[in-house]
Steps between C-alpha positions, in 0.01 A plus 500: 500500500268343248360194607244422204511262240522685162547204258477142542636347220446157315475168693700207472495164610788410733771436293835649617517781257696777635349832565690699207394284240141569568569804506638500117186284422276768646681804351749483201826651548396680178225704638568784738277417767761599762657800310342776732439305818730450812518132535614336843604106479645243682820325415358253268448754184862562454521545125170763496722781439675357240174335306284787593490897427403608854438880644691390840595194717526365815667163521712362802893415476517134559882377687708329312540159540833369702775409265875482473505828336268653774543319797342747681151614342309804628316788418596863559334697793348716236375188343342348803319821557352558131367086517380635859306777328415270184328253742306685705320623188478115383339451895202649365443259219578196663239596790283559223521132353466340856172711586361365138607152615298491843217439315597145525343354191867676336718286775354152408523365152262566214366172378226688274523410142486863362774727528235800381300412869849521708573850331156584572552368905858718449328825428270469754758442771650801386174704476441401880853624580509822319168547633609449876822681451248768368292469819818552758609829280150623518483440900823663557440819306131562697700446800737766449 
């Protein structure tokens, strides 16, 4: 699997805004960014395939909640496996985020007054990942 850092997008200050709604602010459901590409997300972009035209996706089953009409909530064995299969792909990303954040100036707060210096301190992080992730593939290929 892919472990580099392709895009990084916008940062935002700490607010809770929730993951999908940055997404819409980064790319309109009008444009067709996602059209062609196979797109793998967590549970939290539910409505994606309804707001967005998109080539294929991957997007676990969340269980019901308990109710009186479902008192017993569960997923199908054939569910369980595809959000198996679903997050072992999403593995790769989250591994991704955690090696960009053990550069530990992105685990402490940002007091800096410019938001154009954190981006800059962002791509960086991500440079030095992609370019150790780089490094490990390179090793592993002269060793074989």
């Amino acid at each position: 699997m892919n472990k580099r850092i392709d895009f990084l997008g916008d940062t935002v200050r700490g607010d809770k805004i929730h993951d999908y709604r940055l997404l819409n602010k980064e790319f309109p459901t009008t444009s067709n960014m996602f059209a062609i590409k196979n797109i793998c997300v967590d549970s939290g972009y539910l409505g994606i395939q309804k707001d967005c035209k998109l080539g294929s996706l991957e997007i676990p089953y969340k269980k019901w909640r308990k109710s009186k009409n479902n008192p017993d909530p569960s997923l199908t064995i054939e569910r369980k496996l595809y959000n198996q299969n679903v997050s072992r792909k999403r593995v790769c990303v989250e591994n991704s985020i955690a090696g960009m954040k053990r550069y530990q100036i992105l685990a402490v707060e940002y007091r800096g007054k410019s938001i154009k210096q954190f981006d800059s301190t962002i791509e960086i992080c991500a440079g030095l990942w992609n370019f150790k992730v780089d490094k490990r593939l390179k090793n592993r290929e002269s060793t074989t």
